[in-house]
Residue frames relative to the residue before (quaternion, step in Angstrom):
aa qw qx qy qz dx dy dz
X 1.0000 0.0000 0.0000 0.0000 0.00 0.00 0.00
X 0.1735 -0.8371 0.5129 0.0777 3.37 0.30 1.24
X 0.7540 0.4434 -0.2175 0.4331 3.53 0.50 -0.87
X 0.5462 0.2976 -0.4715 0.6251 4.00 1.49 1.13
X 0.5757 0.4632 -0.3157 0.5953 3.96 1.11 -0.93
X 0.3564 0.5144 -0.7137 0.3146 3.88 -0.39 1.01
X 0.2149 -0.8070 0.5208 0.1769 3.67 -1.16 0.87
X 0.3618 -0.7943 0.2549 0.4162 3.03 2.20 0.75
X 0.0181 -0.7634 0.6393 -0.0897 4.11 0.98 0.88
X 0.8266 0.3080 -0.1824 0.4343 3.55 -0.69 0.85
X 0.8544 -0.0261 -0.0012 0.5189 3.34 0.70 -0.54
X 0.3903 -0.8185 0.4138 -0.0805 3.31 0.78 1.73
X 0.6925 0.5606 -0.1668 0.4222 2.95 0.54 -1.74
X 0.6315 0.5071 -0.4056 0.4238 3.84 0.59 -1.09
X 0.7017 0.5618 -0.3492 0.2648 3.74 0.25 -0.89
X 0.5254 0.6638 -0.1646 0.5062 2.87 2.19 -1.35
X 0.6594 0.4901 -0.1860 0.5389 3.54 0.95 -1.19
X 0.7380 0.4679 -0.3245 0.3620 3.48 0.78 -0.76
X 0.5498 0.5051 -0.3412 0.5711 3.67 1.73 -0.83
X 0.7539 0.4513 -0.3933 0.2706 3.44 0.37 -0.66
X 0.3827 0.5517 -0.3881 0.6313 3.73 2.06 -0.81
X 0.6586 0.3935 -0.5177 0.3787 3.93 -0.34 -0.61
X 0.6759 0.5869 -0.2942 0.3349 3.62 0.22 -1.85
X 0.6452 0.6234 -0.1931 0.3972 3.39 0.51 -1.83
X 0.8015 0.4188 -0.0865 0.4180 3.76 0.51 -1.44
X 0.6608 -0.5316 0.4517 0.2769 3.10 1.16 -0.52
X 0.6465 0.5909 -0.3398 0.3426 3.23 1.17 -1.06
X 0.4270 -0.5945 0.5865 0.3468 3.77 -1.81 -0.72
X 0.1727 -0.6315 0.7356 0.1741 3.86 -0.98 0.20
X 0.0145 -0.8303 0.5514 -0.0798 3.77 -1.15 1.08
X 0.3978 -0.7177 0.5390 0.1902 3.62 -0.38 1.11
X 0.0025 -0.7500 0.6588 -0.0587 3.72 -0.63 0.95
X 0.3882 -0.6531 0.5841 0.2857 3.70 -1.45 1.27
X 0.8248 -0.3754 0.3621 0.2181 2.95 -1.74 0.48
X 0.6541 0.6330 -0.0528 0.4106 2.91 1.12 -1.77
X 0.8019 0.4605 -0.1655 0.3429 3.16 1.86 -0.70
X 0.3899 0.7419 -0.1482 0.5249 2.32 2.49 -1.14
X 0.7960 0.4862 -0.1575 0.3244 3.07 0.61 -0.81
X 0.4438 0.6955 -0.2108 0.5244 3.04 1.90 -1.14
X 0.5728 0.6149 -0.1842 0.5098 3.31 0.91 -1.68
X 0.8236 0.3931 -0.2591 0.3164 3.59 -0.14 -1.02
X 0.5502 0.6287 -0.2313 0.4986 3.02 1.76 -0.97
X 0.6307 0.5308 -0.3652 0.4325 3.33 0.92 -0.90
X 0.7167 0.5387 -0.2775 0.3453 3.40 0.85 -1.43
X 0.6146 0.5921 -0.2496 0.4575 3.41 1.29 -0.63
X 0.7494 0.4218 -0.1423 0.4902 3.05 0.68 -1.00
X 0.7311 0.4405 -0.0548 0.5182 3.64 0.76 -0.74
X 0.8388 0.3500 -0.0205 0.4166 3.73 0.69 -0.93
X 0.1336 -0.8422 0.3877 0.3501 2.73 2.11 -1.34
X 0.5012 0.6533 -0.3816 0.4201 3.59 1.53 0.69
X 0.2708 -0.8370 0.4700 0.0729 3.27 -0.24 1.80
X 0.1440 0.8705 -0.4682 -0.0477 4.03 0.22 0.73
X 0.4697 -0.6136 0.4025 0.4908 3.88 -0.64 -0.55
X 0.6569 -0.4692 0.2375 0.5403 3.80 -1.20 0.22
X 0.6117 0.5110 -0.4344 0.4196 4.06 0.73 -0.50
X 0.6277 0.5203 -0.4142 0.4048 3.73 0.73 -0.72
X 0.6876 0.4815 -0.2853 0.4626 3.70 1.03 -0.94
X 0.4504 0.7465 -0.4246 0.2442 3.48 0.86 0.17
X 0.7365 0.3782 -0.2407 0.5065 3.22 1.29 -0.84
X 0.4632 0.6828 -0.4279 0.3690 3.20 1.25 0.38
X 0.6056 0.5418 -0.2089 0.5441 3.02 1.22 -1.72
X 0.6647 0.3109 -0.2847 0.6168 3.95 0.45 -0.71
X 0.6651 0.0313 -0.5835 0.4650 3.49 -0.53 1.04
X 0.7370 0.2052 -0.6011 0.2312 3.35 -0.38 0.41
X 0.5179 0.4036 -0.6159 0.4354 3.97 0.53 0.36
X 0.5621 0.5046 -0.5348 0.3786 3.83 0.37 -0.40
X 0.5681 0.5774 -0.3797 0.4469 3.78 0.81 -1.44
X 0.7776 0.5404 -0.1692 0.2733 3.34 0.56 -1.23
X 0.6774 0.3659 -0.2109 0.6023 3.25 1.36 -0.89
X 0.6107 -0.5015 0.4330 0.4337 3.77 0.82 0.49
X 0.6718 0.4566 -0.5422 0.2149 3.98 -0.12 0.02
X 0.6172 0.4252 -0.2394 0.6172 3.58 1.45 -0.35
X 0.2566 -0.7886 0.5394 0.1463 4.52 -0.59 1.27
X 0.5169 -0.6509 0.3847 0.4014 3.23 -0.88 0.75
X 0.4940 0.5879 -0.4773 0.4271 3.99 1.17 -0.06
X 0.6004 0.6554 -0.3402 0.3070 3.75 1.01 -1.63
X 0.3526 -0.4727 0.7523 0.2937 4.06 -1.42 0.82
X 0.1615 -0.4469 0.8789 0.0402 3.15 -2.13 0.60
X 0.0470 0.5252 -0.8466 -0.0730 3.08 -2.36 0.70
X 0.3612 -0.6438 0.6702 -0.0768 2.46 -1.71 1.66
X 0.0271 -0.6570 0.7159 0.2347 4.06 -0.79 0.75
X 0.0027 0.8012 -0.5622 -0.2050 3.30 -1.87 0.16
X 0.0060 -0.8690 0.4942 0.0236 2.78 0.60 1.35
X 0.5135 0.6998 -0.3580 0.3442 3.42 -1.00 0.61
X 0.0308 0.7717 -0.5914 -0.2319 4.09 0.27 -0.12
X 0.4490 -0.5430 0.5920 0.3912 3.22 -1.46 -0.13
X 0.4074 0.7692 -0.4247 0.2489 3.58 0.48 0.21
X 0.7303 0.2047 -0.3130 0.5717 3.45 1.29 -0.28
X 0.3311 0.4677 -0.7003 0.4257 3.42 0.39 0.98
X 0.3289 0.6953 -0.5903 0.2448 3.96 -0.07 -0.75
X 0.0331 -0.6520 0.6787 0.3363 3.31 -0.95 0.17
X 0.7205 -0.4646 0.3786 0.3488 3.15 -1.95 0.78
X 0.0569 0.8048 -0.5753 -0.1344 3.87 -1.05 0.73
X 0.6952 -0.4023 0.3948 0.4461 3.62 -0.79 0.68
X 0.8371 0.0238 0.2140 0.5029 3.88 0.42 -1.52
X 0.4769 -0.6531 0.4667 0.3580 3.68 -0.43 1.37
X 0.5376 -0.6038 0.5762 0.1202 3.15 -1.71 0.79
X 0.2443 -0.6936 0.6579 0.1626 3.60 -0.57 0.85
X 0.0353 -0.6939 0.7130 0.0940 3.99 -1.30 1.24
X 0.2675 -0.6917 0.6391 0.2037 3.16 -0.94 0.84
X 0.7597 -0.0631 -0.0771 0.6426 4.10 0.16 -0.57
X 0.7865 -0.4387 0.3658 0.2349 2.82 -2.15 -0.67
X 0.3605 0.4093 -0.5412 0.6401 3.69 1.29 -0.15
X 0.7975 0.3058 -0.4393 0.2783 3.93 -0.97 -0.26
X 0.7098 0.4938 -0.3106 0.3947 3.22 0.94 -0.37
X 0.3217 0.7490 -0.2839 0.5049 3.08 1.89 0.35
X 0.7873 0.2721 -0.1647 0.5282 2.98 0.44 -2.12
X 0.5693 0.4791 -0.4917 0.4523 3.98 0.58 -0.46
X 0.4868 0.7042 -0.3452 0.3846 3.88 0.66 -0.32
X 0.7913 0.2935 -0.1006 0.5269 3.28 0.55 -1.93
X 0.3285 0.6959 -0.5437 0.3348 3.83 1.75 -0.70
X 0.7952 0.5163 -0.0741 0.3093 3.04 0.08 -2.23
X 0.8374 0.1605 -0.1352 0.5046 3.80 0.47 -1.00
X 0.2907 0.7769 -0.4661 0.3078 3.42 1.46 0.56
X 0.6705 0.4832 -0.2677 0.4954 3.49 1.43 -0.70
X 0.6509 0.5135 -0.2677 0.4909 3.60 0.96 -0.05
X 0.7406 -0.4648 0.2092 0.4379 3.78 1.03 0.82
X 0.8039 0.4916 -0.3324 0.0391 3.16 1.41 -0.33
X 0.4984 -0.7366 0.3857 0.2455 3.84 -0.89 0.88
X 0.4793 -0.6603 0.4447 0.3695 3.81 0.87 -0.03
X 0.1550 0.8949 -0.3488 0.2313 3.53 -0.88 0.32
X 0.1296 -0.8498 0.4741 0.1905 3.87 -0.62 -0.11
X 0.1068 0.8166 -0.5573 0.1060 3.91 -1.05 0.94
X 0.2523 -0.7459 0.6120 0.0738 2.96 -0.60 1.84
């Protein structure tokens, strides 16, 4: 997941800027497990029909451990960005893949990002 694993080489300073934009506002910054991230994505796919990558589901997964730990009310809107498709996770196939419904586009789903940690799953 290249786009959370940046070691920000070059511009240091943003990460700095970003704790201080967190502190300043009030806000929280939360560590989420793969395992959830991923959950998350699965959900979106399945459920939303919104195909993203494992960084785009992050802020899913964090509102629902945030929901969870009480910093986000069950009454409160959330926005979520997801920027990102899951399209370049795909692995690479000789010849495009004909889906005929949605349980297969599932399993061609988990085919593809199965190699990237993920474990299947559900997150509201």
């Amino acid at each position: 997941m290249s786009g959370l694993d940046d070691p920000l080489q070059g511009y240091e300073r943003d990460g700095a800027l970003t704790l201080k934009t967190v502190r300043e506002s009030g806000g929280i910054a939360l560590a989420v497990s793969d395992k959830d991230t991923l959950e998350a994505g699965r959900f979106l796919a399945q459920d939303e029909g919104i195909f993203v990558e494992p960084a785009a589901a992050t802020s899913i997964a964090g509102a629902s451990v945030a929901r969870q730990l009480g910093h986000i009310g069950e009454s409160e809107a959330v926005v979520c960005l997801l920027t990102g498709h899951g399209l370049k996770y795909q692995a690479p196939k000789a010849e495009p893949e004909s889906v005929a419904d949605g349980a297969e586009l599932i399993r061609a789903i988990e085919r593809d990002v199965g190699g990237h940690g993920y474990t299947g799953g559900r997150t509201r």
